[in-house]
C-alpha positions as CSV (number, residue, x, y, z in Angstrom):
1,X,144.8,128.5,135.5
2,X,144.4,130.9,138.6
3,X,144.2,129.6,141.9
4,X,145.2,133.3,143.4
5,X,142.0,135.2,144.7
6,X,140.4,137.8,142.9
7,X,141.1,141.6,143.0
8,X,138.0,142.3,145.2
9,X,138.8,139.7,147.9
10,X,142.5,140.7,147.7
11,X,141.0,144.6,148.5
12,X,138.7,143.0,151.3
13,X,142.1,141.3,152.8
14,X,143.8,144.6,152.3
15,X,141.4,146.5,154.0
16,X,141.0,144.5,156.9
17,X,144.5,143.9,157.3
18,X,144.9,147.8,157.6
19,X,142.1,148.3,160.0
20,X,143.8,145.1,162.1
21,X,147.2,147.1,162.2
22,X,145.4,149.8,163.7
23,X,143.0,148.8,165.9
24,X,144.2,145.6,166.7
25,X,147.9,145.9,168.0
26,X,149.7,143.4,170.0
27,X,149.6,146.1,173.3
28,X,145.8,145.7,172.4
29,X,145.9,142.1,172.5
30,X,148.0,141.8,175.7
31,X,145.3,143.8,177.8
32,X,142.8,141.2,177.1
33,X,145.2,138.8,178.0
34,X,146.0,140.8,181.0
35,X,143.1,141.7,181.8
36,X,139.9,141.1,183.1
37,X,137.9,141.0,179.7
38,X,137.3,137.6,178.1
39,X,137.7,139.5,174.9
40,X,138.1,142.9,173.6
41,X,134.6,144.2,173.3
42,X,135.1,148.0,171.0
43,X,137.0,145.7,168.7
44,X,134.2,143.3,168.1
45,X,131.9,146.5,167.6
46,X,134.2,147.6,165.2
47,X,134.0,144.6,163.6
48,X,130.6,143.9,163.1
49,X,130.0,147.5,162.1
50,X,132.7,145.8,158.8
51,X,129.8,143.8,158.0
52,X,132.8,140.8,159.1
53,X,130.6,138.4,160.7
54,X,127.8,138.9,157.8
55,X,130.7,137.7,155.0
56,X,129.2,134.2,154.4
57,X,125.6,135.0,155.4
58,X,123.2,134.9,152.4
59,X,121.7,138.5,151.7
60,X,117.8,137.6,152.6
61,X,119.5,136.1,155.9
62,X,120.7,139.5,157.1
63,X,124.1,138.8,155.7
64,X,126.5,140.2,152.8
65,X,126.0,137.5,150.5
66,X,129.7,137.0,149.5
67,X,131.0,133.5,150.5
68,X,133.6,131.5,151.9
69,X,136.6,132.6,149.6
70,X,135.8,136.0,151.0
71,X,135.5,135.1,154.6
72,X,139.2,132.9,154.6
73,X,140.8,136.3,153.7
74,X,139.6,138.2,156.6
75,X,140.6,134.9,158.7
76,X,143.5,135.0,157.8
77,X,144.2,138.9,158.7
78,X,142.3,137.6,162.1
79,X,144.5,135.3,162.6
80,X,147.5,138.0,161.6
81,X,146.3,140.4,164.4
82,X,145.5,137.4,167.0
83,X,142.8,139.3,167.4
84,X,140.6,139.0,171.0
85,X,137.5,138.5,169.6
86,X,134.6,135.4,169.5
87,X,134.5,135.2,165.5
88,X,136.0,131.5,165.8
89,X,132.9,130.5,168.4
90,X,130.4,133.0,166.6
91,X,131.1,132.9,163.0
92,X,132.9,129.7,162.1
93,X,131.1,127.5,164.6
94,X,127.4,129.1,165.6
95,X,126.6,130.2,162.4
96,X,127.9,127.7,160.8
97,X,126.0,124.9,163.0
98,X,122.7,126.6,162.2
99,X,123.5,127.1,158.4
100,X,123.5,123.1,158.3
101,X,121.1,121.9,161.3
102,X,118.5,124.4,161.1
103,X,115.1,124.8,158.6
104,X,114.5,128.1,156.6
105,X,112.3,129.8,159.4
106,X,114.6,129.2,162.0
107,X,117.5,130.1,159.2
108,X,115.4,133.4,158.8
109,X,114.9,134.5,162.4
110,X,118.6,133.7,164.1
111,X,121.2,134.3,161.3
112,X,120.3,138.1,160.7
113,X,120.4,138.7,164.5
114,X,124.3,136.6,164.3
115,X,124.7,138.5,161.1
116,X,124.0,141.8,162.9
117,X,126.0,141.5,165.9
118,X,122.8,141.3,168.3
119,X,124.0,138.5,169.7
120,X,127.2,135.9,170.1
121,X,127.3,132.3,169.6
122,X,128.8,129.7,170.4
123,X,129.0,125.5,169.8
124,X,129.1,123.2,172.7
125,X,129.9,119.9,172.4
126,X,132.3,118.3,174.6
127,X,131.4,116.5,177.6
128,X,134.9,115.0,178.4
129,X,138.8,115.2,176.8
130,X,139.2,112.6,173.6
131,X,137.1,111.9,170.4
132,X,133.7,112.5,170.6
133,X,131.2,109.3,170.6
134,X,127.8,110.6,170.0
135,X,126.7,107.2,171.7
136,X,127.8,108.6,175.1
137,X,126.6,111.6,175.6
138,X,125.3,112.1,179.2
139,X,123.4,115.8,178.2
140,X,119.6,114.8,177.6
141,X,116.2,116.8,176.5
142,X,112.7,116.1,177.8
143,X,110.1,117.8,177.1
144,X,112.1,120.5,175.2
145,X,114.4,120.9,178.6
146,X,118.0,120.7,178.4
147,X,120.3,119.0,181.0
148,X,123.9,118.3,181.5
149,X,127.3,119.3,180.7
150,X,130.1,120.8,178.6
151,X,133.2,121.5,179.0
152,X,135.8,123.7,177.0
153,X,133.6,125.8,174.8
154,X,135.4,128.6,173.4
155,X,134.1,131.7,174.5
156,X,131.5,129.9,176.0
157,X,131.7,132.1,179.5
158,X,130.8,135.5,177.0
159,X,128.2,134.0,174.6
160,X,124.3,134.9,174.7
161,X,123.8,132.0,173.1
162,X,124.5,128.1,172.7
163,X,124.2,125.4,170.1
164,X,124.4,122.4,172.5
165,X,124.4,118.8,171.2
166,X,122.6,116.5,173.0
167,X,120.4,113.6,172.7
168,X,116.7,113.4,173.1
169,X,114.7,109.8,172.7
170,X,118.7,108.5,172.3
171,X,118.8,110.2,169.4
172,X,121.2,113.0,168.6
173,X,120.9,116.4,168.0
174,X,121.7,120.2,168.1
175,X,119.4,122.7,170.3
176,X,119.9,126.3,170.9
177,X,120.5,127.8,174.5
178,X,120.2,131.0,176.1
179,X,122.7,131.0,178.0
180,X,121.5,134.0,179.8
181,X,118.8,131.5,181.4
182,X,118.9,131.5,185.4
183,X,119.5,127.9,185.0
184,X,122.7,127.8,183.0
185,X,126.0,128.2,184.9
186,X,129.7,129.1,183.4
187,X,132.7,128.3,184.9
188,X,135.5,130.1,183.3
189,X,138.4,127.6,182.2
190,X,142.1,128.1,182.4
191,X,143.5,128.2,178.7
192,X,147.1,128.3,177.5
193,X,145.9,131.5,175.0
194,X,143.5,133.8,177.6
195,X,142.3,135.5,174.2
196,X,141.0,132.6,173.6
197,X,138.9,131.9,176.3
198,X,137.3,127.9,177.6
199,X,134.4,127.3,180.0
200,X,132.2,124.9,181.5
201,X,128.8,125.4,181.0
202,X,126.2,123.4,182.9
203,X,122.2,123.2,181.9
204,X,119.9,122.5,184.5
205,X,116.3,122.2,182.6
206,X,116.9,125.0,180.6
207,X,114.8,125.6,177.7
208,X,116.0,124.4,174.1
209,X,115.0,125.1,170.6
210,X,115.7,121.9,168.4
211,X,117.4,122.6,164.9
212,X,114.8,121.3,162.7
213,X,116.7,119.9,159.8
214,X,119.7,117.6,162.0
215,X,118.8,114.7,160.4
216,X,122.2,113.2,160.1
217,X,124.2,114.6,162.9
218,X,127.4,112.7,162.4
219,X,127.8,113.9,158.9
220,X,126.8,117.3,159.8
221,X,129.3,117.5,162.6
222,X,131.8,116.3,160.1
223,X,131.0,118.6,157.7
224,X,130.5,121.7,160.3
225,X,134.0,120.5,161.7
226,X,135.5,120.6,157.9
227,X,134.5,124.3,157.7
228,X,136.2,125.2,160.8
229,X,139.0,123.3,159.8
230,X,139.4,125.2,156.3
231,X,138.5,128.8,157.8
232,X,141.0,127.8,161.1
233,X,144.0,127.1,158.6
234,X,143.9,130.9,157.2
235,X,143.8,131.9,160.4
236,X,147.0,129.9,161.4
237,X,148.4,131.0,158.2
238,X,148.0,134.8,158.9
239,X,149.7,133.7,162.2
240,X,152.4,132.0,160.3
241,X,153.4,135.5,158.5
242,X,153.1,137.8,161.3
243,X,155.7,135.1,163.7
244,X,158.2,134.6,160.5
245,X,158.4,138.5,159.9
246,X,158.7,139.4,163.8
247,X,161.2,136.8,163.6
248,X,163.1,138.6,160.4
249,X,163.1,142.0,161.7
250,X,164.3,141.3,165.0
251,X,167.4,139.3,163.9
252,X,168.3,141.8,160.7
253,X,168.2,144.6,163.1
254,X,170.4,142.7,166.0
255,X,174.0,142.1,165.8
256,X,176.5,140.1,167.5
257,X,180.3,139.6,167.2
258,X,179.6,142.7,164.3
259,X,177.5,141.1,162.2
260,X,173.5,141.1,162.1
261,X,172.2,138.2,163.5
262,X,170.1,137.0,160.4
263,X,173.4,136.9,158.2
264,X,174.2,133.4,160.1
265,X,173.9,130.2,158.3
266,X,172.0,128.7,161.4
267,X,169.1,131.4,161.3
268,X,168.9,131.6,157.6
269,X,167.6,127.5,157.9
270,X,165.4,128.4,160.6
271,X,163.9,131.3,158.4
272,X,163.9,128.8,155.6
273,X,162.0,125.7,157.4
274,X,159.4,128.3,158.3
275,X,158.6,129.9,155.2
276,X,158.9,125.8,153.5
277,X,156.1,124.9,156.3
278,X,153.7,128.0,156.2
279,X,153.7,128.0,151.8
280,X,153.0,124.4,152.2
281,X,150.4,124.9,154.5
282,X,149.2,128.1,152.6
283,X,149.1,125.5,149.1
284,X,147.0,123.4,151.4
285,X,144.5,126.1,152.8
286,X,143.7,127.2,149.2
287,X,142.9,123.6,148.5
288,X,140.6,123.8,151.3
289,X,139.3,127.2,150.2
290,X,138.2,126.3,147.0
291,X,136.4,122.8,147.9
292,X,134.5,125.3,150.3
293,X,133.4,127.6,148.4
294,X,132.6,125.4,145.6
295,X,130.7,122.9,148.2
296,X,132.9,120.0,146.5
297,X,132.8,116.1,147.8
298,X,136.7,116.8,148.1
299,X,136.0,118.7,151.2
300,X,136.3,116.6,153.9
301,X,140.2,115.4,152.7
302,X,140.9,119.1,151.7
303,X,139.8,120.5,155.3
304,X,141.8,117.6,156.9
305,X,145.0,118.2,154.6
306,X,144.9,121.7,155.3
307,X,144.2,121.4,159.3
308,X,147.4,119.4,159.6
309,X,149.5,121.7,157.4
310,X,148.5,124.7,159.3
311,X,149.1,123.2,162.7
312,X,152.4,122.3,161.9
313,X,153.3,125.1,160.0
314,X,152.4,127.6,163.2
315,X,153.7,125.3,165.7
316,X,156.8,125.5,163.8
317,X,156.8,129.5,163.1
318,X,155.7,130.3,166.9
319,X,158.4,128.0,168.4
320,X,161.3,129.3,166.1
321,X,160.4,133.0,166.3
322,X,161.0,132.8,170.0
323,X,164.3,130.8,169.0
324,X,165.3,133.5,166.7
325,X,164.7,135.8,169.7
326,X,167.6,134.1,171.8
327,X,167.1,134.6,175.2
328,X,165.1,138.0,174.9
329,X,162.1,135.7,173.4
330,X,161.4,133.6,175.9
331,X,160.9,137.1,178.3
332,X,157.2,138.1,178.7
333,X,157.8,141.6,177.5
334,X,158.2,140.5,174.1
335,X,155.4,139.3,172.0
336,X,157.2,135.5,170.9
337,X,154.1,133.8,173.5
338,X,151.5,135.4,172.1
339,X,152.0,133.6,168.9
340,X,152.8,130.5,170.5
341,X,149.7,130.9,172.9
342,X,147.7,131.0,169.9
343,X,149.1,128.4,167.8
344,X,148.7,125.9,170.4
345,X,144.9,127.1,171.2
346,X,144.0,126.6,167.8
347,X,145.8,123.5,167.4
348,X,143.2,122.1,169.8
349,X,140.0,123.8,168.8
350,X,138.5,120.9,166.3
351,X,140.4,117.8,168.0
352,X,144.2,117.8,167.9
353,X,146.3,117.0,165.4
354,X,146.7,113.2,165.6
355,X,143.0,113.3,165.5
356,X,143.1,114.8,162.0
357,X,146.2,112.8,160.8
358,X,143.9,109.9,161.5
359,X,141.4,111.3,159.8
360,X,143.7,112.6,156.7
361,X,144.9,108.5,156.3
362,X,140.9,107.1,156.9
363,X,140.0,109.9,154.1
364,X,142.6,108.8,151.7
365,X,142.2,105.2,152.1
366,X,138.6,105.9,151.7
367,X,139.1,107.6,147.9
368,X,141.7,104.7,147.1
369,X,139.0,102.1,148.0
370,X,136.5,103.5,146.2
């Protein structure tokens, strides 16, 4: 039995990890860090001239009509490059949202223009730090007007457009924004990974668009935040590889006392514990992969097994690359924070990780009950 991926999705990873080692160097990232960009606009031309943000957009939708399996490849060369760009908020969130929560015409009118680039997307959801309680929410709509608040919306400050959960009648549900409305405001947040940009956004009457089909918004939430989850951990994973093999080739090429640094026993078990983690949470993002793309009821344990895996495993990577490094990594001319920036940044994206533990143990008691 396979589980590997197939020749043509191992030529799509390929091909974008090439085109990411080009374009997308870490002096690249750093001036988007440094700079004054949210993100790293001729990079995400390039890449929706790829077709990347089409990948799991159905072909009468404007899209490429290949799938999920396809889509966790380039994530995880995304996640390789840490590349400046709003395909977490745009692709895995936005497009994502409206896939589940919208009907067919609205399906048919926004996706090709998401598909295409015209414009970026983001989800907003929070109101306040902790678990979400979609009996709280303080952001109303009357009469097809949206009020209120959220706060740390990734890539929220850049977007043209929102999905916005709010409630309307006290019921629940997901409207799209534009945010390029004179009554929206953004306030840029500060963020631990700048390439991954937060901000407040406030609504003050602002017109909204309902998605039709949110029927059940808790289970689409859930099953919106399982995506991300999966798509997140290949991301983490390609973040995984690039901080274990900085971490190899600065210690083979280092010596001290006339022997290369990665010859000692004490580095070889940090090498070890960080390949151990990121295989582990690699086994784990397949899992996740395939109950995806196959739509399977074992998605919601596979997302959560594979978000836990892949924050560990990156936490661990980032923290002992810049260990690896000795005192050199901890300098801001070396690259060591950049992983650790983003490792932490996605760590938080979908809930933290004792939020998913607790889910992982609710989802497993809930298949031993059953």
């Amino acid at each position: 039995m396979n589980f590997d991926f197939s020749e043509d999705q191992k030529f799509i990873q390929e091909q974008a990890r090439n085109f990411l080692s080009s374009e997308c160097t870490t002096a690249r990232v750093r001036q988007t860090l440094e700079g004054e960009q949210a993100y790293d606009q001729a990079l995400w031309q390039q890449i929706v001239e790829l077709g990347w943000p089409a990948t799991a957009i159905a072909e009468d939708q404007g899209g490429l009509g290949l799938g999920y399996l396809e889509l966790c490849v380039i994530a995880e060369e995304l996640g390789r490059a840490l590349a400046p760009v709003p395909f977490i908020a745009s692709v895995y969130l936005a497009a994502e949202a409206i896939k589940l929560g919208a009907d067919k015409a609205q399906q048919d009118s926004w996706l090709p223009q998401l598909a295409a680039g015209e414009w970026i997307g983001c989800l907003a959801v929070q109101e306040k730090p902790g678990a979400l309680k979609l009996g709280q929410l303080a952001t109303t709509v009357t009469d097809g007007k949206l009020s209120g608040k959220k706060t740390a919306v990734l890539h929220g400050a850049i977007a043209d457009k929102a999905v916005v959960l709010a409630t309307e009648n006290d019921q629940p549900g997901l409207y799209l924004v534009d945010l390029s409305a004179s009554s929206v405001s953004r306030k840029s947040l500060t963020s631990i990974d700048p390439t991954l940009p937060l901000a407040e956004l406030t609504f003050d009457a602002v017109a909204a668009e309902k998605l039709a089909d949110c029927k059940d918004i808790q289970t689409l939430l859930d099953t919106l935040y399982d995506r991300a989850a999966v798509l997140l951990a290949f991301e983490q994973i390609g973040g995984c590889d690039a901080a274990l093999a900085m971490g190899k080739e600065y210690t083979v090429g280092r010596y001290a006392f006339g022997r290369q640094v990665a010859s000692f026993q004490a580095i070889k078990h940090k090498f070890a514990d960080m390949f151990v983690a990121t295989e582990l949470a690699r086994s784990n993002a397949y899992y996740g992969a395939w109950a995806l793309s196959a739509d399977d009821a074992e998605l919601p344990l596979a997302a959560a097994t594979a978000r836990v895996s892949a924050i560990d495993a990156y936490y661990e990577c980032s923290k002992e690359n810049i260990q690896a490094h000795g005192g050199m990594g901890f300098t801001w001319e070396f690259d060591c924070h950049l992983y650790y920036r983003r490792a932490q940044a996605l760590s938080l994206i979908l809930g933290g990780n004792p939020q998913w533990k607790e889910l992982l143990v609710e989802r497993l008691l809930r298949i031993k009950a059953a």
